[in-house]
C-alpha positions in Angstrom: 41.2 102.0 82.9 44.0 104.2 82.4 44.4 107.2 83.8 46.5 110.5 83.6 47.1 113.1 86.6 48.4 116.2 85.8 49.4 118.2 88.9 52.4 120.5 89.6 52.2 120.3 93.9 54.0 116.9 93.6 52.5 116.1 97.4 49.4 116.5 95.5 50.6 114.0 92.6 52.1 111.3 94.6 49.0 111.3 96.9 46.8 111.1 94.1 49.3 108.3 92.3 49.6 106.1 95.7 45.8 106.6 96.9 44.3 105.2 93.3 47.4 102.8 92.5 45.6 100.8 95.2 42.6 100.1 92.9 44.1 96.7 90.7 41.5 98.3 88.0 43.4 101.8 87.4 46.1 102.2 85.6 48.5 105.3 86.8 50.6 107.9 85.0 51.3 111.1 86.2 53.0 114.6 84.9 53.8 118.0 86.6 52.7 120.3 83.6 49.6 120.4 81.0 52.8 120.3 78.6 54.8 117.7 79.6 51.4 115.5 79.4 50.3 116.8 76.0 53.5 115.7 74.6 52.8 111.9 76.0 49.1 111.8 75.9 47.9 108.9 73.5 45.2 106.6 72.4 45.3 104.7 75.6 44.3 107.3 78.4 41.2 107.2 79.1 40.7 109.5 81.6 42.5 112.7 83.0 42.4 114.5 86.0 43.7 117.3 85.8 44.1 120.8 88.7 43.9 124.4 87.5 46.2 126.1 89.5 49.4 125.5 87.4 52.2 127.6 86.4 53.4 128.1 82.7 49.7 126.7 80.9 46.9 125.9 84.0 44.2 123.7 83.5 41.9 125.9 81.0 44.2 126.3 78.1 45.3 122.7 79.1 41.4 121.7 78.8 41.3 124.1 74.9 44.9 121.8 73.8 42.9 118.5 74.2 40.3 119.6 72.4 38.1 116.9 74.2 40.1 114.2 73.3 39.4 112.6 76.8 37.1 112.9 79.8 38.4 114.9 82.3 38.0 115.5 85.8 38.7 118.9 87.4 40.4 119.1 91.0 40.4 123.0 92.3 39.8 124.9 95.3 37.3 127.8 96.0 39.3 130.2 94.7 39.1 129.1 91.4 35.6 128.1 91.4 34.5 130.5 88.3 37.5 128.4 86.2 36.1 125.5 86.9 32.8 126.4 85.5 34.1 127.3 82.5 36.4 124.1 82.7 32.9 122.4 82.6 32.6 124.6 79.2 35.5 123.0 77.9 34.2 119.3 78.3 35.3 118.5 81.7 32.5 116.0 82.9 33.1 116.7 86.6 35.2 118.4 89.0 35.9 118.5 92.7 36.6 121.0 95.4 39.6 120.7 97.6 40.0 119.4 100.3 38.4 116.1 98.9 38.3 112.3 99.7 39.9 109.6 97.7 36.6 107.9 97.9 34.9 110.9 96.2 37.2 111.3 93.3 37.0 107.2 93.2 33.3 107.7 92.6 33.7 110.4 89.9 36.1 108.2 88.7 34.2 104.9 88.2 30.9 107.4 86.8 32.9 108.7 84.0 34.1 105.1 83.2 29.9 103.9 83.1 29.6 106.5 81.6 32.3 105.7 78.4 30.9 102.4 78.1 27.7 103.3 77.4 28.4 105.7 74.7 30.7 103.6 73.7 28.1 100.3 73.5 26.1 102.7 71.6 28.4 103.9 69.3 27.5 107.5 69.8 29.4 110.4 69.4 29.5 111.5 73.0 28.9 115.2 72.1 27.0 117.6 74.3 23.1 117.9 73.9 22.3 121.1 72.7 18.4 122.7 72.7 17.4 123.6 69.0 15.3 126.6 70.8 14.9 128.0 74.1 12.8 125.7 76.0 10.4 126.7 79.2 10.1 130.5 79.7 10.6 133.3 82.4 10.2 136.8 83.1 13.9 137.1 83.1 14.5 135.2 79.6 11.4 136.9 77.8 12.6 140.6 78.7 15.8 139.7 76.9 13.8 137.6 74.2 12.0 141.1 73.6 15.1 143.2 72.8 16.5 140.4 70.9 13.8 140.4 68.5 14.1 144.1 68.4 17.1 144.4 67.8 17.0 141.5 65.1 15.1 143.9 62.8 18.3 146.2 62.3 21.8 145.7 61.1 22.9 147.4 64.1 25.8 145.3 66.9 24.9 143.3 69.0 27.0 142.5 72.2 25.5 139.9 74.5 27.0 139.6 78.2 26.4 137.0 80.8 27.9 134.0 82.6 29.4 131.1 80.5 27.0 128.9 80.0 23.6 131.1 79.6 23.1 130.6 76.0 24.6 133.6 74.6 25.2 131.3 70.9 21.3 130.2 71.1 20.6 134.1 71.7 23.1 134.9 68.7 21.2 132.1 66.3 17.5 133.8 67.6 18.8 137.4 66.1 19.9 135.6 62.9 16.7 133.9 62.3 14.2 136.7 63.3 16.3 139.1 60.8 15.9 139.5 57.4 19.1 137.8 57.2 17.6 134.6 58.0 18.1 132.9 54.5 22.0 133.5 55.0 24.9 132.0 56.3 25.1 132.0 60.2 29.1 131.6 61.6 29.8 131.1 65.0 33.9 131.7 65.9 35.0 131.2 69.6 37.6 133.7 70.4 39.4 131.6 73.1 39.2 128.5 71.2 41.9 129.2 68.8 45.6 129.7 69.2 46.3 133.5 68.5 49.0 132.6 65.6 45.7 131.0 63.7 43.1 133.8 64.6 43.6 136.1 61.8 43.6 133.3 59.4 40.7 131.9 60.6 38.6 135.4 60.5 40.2 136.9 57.7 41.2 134.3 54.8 44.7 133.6 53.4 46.0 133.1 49.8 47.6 130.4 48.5 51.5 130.3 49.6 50.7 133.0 52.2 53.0 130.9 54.9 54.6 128.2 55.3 51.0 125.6 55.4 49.3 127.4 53.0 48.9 125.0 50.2 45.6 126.4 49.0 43.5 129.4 49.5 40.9 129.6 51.8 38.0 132.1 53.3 37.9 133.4 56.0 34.5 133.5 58.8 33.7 136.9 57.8 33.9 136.2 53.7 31.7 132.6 54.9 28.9 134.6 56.5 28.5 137.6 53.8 25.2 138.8 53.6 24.4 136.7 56.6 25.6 136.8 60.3 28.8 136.3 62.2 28.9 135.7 65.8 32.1 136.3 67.6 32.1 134.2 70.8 34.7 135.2 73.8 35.1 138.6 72.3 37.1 139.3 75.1 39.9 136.4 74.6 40.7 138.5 71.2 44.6 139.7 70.8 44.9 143.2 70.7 47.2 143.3 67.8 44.6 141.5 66.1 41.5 144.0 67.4 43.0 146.8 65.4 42.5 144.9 62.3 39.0 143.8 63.2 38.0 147.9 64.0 39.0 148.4 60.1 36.6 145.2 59.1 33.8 146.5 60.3 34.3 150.5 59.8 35.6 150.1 56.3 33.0 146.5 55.6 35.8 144.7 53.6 38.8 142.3 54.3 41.9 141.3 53.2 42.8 137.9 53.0 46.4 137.1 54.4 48.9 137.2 51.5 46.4 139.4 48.9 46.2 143.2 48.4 42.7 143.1 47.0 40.3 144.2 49.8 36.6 141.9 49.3 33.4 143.6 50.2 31.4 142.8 53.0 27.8 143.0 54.4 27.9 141.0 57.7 25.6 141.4 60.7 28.2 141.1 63.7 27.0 139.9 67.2 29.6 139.2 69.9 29.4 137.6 73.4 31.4 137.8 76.6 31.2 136.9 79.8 34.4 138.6 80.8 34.1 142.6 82.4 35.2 144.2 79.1 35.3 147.7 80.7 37.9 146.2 83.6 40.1 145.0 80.4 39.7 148.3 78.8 41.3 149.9 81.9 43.6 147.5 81.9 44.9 148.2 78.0 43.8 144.7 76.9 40.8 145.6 74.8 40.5 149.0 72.5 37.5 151.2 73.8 36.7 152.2 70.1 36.2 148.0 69.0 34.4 148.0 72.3 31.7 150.9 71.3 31.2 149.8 67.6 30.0 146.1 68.8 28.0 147.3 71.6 25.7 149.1 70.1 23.3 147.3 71.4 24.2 145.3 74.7 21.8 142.2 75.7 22.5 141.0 79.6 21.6 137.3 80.0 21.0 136.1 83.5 21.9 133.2 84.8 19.7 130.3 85.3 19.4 131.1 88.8 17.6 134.1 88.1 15.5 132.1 85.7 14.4 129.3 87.9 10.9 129.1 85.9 13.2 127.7 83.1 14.9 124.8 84.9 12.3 121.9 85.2 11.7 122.6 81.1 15.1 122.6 80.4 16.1 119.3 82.5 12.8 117.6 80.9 13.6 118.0 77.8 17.3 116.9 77.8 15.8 113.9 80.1 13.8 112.8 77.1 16.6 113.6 74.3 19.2 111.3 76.4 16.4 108.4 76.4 15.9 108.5 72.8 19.9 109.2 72.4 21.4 106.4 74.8 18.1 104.0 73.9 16.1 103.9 78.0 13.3 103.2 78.9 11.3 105.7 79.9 13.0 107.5 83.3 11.1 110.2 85.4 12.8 112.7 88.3 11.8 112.0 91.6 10.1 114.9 93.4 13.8 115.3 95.5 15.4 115.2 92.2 13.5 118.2 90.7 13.6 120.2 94.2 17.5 119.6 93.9 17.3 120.8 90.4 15.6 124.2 91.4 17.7 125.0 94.8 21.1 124.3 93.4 22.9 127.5 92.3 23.9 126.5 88.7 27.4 128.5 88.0 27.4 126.4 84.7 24.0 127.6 83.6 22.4 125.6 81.4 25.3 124.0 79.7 25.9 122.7 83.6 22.2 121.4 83.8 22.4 119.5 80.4 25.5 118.1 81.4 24.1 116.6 85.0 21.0 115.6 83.6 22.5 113.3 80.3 24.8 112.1 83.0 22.1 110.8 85.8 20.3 109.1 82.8 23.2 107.1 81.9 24.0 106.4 85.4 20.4 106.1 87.2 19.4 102.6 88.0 16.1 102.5 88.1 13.3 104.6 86.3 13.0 107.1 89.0 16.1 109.4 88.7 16.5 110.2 92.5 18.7 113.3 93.8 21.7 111.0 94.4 21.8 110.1 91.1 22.1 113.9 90.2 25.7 113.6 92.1 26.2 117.1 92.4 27.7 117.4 96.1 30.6 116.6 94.5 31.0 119.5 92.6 30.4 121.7 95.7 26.2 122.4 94.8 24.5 122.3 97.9 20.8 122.7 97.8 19.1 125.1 100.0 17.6 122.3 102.6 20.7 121.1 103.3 22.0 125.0 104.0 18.5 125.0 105.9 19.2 122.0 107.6 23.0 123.5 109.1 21.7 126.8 110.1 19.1 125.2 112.4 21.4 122.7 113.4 24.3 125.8 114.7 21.2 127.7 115.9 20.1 125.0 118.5 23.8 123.9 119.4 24.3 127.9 120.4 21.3 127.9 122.7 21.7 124.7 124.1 25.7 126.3 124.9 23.6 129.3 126.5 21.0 127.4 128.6 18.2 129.2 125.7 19.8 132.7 126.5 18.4 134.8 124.0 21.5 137.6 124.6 24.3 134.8 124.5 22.9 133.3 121.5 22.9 135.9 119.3 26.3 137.0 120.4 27.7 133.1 120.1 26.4 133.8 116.4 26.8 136.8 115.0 23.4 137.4 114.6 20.7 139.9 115.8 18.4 138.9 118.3 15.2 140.1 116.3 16.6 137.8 113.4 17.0 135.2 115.6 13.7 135.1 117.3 12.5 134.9 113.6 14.6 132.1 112.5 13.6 130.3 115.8 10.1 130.5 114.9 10.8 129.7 110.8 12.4 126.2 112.5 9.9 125.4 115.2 12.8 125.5 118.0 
């Protein structure tokens, strides 16, 4: 198996490259930069592990340039936890907190390797799962469900908001289809996806001979949805140079393709989705206010799947029994550990996260009982709320056995009030 680290600490590199250089199966090579490694990258990597941390390009416009080309595994500390989530966005199949041991990122390692082969022996596209509809319900999903359909009923903007992963496209299609648009195009456009030299192109259209590549004319996503809806992903990755022009899309409802004076009439239904703080850009002069009030006319906040826990157990069903018909199981069930792991665990991937753990542990399961170990999500820093249960009780009866029981000393030795801790004494039968 042959495997690429990119790292710029080189302590961090050569540790890596002499720590897995012990295993006869592994094949090493290493580079400082995302850059230097996209201009060597070839057919014959099959893996990369890559940090985020990294100066010039890090780890998440590294992740967009591959284009997932290759697994990947991300290495990052708690600082950049949030990246890494939306690392796991960008195809990364795993990733690990730092400080780390070899052994763990061996393990993650030979996974992503079982994994390969099986997609491979199946000669399947290994593309994510995605749900056709929303699956399971909560209070949470169906008070945003509500003013969804609502709003579907008008032409007005729609901006939706919430963590990567919470289904803000599947939120997008739901408007479309419960409008009276329906029986038009839909076009999804991610923002950050795409270079910024190939944005307007890709939005607006370009004539024939327009630049340099332009051998023929082609139309743009707004002229591909007309009369239906467009749905502008990561409307907060947009270039300002390039949000001016979109402001005079949607006030005037006509664009001009690159290269062409001839303006072409419009009648799109827009809907955009962040999960970036717009108004914090705003302040910061990196998005216009005026763009920002003309697409949030009506704003939809998503929660995250840990605020929609009624939703979980559905979800993870489901993908179970798409990956068994995918990959060819037998039938597999989740223990009862597995689905209490499922519901404590905090999700900062949402659902794309859960689809991506539950596809996995199907591939990877042994037997037809998926257990909680074959979830492997300690790795990726989850921790359920048992085991956080579990250490709390354990520091609780270390302090009073230090203070011989002393009520007073205990709650000093921790921080904690005395009336909490008589509580938590009695929640954990000390």
């Amino acid at each position: 198996m042959k495997i690429a680290i990119v790292e710029d600490d080189i302590n961090m590199r050569k540790s890596l490259e002499i720590a897995l250089g012990e295993y006869k199966e592994f094949k090493i090579v290493s580079f400082k930069s995302p850059k230097d490694a996209l201009k060597s990258l070839d057919d014959t990597v099959d893996l990369v592990i890559t940090d985020i941390t990294m100066p010039g390009m890090d780890g998440i416009e590294f992740l967009r340039q591959l284009n997932g080309r290759y697994e990947a595994i991300v290495i990052t500390g708690n600082a950049t936890l949030n990246k890494a989530i939306e690392a796991l966005r960008l195809g990364a199949k795993d990733f690990l907190t730092k400080p780390f041991e070899v052994d763990t990122l061996v393990e993650a390692i030979k996974r992503s390797e079982q994994v390969q082969k099986v997609v491979k022996s199946k000669n399947i596209e290994n593309s994510e799962i995605t749900n056709s509809g929303f699956i399971g319900s909560s209070e949470a999903l169906d008070r945003c469900l509500k003013i969804a359909k609502k709003s579907a009923q008008t032409d007005v903007s729609v901006m939706l908001l919430g963590e990567s992963g919470v289904g803000k496209e599947l939120f997008a299609k739901y408007i479309h289809e419960n409008s009276n648009r329906k029986n038009k195009p839909f076009v999804a456009i991610n923002m950050a996806a795409i270079p910024d030299n190939l944005l307007e192109s890709e939005l607006f259209g370009f004539e024939k001979g327009s630049f340099t590549d332009a051998i023929e004319s082609k139309d743009g996503k707004f002229e591909v949805a007309n009369g239906g809806t467009i749905f502008l992903d990561e409307i907060g990755e947009m270039p300002m140079n390039l949000q001016a022009k979109l402001l005079r899309v949607l006030q005037e409802k006509e664009v001009t393709k690159l290269g062409s004076n001839k303006p072409i009439s419009l009648d799109v239904r827009v809907v955009s989705a962040t999960n970036a703080n717009i108004e914090d850009k705003i302040l910061k002069g990196e998005f216009r206010e005026d763009l920002y009030f003309r697409l949030n006319t009506i704003p939809i906040n998503i929660p995250p799947l840990r605020e929609r826990k009624d939703e979980i157990l559905p979800i993870a069903e489901h993908v179970l029994k798409q990956s068994i018909q995918k990959y060819g199981f037998s039938e597999k069930y989740f223990s009862n550990e597995a689905k209490e792991l499922l519901l404590s665990c905090a999700w900062h991937g949402n659902i794309r996260e859960l689809i991506s753990v539950v596809e996995r542990a199907v591939i990877l399961s042994d037997e037809n009982e998926i257990s909680k170990d074959d979830l492997f999500l300690e790795s990726r820093g989850q921790k359920s709320k048992k085991s956080f249960n579990n250490l709390e009780k354990d520091l609780i009866l270390e302090a009073l056995v230090q203070t011989n029981y002393n009520m007073k000393d205990s709650s000093e030795l921790l921080g904690m009030n005395e009336h909490i801790l008589e509580k938590k004494i009695k929640k954990y039968g000390l």
